[in-house]
C-alpha positions as CSV (number, residue, x, y, z in Angstrom):
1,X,-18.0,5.2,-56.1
2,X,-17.4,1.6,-54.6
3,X,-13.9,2.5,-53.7
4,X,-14.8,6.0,-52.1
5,X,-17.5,4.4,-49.9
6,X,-15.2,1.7,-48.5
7,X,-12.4,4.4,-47.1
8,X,-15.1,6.4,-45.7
9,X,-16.6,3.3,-44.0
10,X,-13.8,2.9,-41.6
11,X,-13.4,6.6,-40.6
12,X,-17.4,6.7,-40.0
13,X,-17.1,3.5,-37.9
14,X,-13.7,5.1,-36.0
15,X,-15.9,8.7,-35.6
16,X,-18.6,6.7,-34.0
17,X,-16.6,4.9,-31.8
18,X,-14.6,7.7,-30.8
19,X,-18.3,9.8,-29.9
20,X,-19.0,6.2,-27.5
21,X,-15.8,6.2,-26.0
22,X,-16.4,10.7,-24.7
23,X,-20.4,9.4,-23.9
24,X,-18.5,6.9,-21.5
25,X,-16.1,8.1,-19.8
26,X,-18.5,11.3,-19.4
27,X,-20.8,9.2,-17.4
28,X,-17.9,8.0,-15.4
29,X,-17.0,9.7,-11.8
30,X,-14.1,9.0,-9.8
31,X,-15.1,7.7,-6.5
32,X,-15.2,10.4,-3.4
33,X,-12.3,9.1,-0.9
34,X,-15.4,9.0,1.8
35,X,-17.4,6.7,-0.5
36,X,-14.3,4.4,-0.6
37,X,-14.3,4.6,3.4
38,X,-17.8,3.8,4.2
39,X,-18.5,3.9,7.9
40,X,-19.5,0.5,9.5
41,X,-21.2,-0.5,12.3
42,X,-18.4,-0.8,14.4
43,X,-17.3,2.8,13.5
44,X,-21.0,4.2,14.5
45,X,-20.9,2.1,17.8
46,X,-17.4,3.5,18.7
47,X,-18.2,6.7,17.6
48,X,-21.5,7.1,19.4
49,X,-19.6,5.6,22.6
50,X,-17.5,7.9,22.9
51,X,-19.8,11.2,21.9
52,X,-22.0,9.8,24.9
53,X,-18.6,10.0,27.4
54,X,-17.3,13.3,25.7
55,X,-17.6,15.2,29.0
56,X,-17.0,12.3,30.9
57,X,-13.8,11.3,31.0
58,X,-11.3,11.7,34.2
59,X,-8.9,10.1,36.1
60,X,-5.9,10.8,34.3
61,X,-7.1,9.8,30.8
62,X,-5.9,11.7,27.6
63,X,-8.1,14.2,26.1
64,X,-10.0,13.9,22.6
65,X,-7.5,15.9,20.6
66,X,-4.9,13.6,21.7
67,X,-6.9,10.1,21.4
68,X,-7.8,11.3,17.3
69,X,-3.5,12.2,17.1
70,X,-2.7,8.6,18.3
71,X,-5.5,7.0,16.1
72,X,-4.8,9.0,12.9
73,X,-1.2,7.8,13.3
74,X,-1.9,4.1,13.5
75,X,-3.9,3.9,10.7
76,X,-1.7,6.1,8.4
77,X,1.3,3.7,9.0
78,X,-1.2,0.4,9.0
79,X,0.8,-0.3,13.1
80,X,-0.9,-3.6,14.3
81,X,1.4,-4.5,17.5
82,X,0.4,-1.7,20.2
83,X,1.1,-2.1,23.9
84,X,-0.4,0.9,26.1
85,X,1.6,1.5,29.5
86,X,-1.4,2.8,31.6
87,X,-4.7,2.0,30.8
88,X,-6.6,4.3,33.2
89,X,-10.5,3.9,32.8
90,X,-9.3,3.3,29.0
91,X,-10.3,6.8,26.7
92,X,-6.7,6.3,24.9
93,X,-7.4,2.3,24.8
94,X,-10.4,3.1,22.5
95,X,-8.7,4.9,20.5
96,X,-6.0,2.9,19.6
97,X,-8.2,-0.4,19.4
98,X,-10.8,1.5,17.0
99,X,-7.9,2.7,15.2
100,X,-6.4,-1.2,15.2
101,X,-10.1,-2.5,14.0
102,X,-9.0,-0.7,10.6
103,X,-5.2,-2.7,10.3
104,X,-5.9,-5.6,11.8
105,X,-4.1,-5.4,14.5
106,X,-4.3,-5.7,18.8
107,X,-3.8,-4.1,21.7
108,X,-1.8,-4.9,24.7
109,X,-2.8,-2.5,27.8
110,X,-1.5,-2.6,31.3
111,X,-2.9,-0.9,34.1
112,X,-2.1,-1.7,37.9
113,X,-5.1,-0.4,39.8
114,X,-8.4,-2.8,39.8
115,X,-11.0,-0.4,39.8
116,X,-9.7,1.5,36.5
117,X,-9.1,-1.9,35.2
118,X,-12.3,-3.0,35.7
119,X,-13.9,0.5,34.2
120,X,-11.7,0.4,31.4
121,X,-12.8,-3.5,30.5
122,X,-16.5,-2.3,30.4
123,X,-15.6,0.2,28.1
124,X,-14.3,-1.5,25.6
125,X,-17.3,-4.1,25.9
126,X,-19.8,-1.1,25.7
127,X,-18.0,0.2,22.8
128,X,-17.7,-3.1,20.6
129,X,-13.8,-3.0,20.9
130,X,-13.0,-6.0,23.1
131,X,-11.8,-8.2,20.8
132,X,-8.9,-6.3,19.2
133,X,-7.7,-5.5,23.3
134,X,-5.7,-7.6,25.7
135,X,-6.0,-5.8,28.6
136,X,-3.7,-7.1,32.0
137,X,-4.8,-6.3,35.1
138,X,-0.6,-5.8,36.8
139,X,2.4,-3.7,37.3
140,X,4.0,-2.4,34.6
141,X,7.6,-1.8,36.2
142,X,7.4,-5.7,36.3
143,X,4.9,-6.6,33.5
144,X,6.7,-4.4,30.6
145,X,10.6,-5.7,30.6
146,X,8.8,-9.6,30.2
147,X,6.7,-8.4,27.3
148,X,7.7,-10.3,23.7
149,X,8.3,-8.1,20.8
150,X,8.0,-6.9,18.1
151,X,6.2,-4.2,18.7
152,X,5.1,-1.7,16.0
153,X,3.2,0.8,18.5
154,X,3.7,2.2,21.9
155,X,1.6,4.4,23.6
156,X,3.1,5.6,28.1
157,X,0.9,7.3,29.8
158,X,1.6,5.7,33.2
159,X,3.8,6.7,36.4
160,X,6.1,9.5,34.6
161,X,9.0,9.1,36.8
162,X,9.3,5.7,34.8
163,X,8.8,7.0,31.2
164,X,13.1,6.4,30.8
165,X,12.8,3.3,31.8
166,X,9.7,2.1,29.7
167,X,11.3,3.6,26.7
168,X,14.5,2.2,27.3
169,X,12.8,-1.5,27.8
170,X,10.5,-1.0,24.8
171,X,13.3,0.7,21.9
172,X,14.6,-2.6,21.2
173,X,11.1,-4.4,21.0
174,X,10.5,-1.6,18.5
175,X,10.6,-2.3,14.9
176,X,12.2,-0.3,12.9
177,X,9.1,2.3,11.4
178,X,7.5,2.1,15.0
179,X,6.3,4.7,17.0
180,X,6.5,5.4,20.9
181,X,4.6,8.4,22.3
182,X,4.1,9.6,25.1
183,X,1.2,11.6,27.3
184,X,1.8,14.6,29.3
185,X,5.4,15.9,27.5
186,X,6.5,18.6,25.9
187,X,10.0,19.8,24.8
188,X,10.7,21.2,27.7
189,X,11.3,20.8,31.2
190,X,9.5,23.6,32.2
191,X,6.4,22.2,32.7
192,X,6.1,18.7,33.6
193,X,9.6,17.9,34.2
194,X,11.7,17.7,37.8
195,X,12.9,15.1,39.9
196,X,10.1,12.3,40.8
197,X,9.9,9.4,42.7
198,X,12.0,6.4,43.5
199,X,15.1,8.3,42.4
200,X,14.2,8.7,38.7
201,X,13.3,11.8,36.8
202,X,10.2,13.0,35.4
203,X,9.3,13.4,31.9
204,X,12.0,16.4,31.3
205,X,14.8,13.7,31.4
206,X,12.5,11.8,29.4
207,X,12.8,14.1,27.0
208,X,16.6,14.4,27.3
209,X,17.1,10.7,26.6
210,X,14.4,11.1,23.3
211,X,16.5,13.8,22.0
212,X,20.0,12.2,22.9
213,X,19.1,8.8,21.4
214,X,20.5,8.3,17.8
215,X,18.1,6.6,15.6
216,X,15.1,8.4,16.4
217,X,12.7,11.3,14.6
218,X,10.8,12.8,17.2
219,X,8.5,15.7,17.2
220,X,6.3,17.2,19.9
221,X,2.1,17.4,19.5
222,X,1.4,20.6,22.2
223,X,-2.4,21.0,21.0
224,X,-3.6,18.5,24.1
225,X,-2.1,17.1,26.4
226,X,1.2,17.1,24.9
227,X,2.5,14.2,23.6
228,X,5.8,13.1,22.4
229,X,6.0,11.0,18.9
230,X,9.6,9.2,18.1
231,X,9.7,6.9,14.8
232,X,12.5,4.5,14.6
233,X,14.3,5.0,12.0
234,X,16.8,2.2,10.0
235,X,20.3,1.6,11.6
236,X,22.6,4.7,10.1
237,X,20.2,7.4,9.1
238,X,19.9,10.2,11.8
């Protein structure tokens, strides 16, 4: 009777540990991915910035669609080193700061005329993002070839007629991973290509020197603006 009790005490114990374990785990949920992405403060004030501008936004800055495209990209690759070639009244800049606020990361913008400058400074103060920008007040054609790499993120949304020549000066500041886009381009000429000014072309031989350049993935977002997205890739894969 002794002997029969003692192997039934260990399966008993086993059974009721067994029953705690199911009770347990049953009362345990996976976290929702939004719970594990809370939205802060920072996120409201940038968010309720740019809701309150939403049908505000002119001279020659990118629209929504293409701001959430350049922000969703940023963060999925964790990019911290961004330089923006055009400022404007800064729409784009907010975008790519807010999206920097979540890597840890800073801006660099340029933008050569003083009013927009001075527009898109306020902005970033009114929407909390100030201290993840570095926004210059000067001439890209003579600010961007002086810039110090690496870079991890580039964003041109400035005189198109230049857009070869920013790319070419920023590809080798580029780690390799980065991203350069590009505002107003398509894959085609059709549209906003043609000759420009100061001898060089517009954004269709832009697009001829994305798609001739080894080294690069590049793929065309049409639901905006249109915007051109080229990843370094490592030396001997393309």
């Amino acid at each position: 009777m002794k002997r029969s009790q003692a192997m039934k005490s260990p399966t008993w114990r086993t059974a009721v540990a067994l029953l705690l374990i199911i009770v347990i785990a049953g009362s345990i949920r996976p976290t929702p991915a939004a719970a594990q992405d809370q939205e802060t403060d920072l996120d409201r004030r940038v968010r309720a910035f740019l809701d309150s501008r939403s049908r505000g936004w002119r001279d020659m800055n990118v629209p929504a669609v293409d701001g959430q495209k350049i922000y969703d990209i940023i963060v999925e690759h964790e990019y911290t080193r961004a330089v923006e070639i055009g400022t404007s009244t800064g729409h784009s800049g907010i975008w790519i700061a807010w999206a920097l606020s979540k890597t840890g990361g800073k801006l660099i913008t340029i933008e050569i005329d003083e009013r927009r400058h001075r527009e898109a400074t306020a902005a970033f103060e009114e929407a909390g993002l100030s201290e993840y920008i570095d926004a210059r007040l000067a001439n890209a054609h003579e600010l961007v070839p002086q810039l110090e790499g690496p870079f991890d993120f580039v964003f041109s949304d400035a005189d198109k007629d230049w857009y070869t020549r920013y790319f070419e000066w920023m590809l080798p500041k580029l780690e390799v991973g980065g991203c350069f886009t590009a505002h107003n381009v398509r894959n085609s000429s059709s549209r906003y290509g043609g000759r420009g000014r100061g001898g060089q072309s517009g954004t269709g031989a832009f697009v001829q020197a994305l798609l001739a350049t080894e080294g690069l993935d590049t793929t065309f977002f049409t639901s905006g603006g249109g915007l051109s997205i080229s990843y370094k890739l490592p030396p001997g894969i393309f």
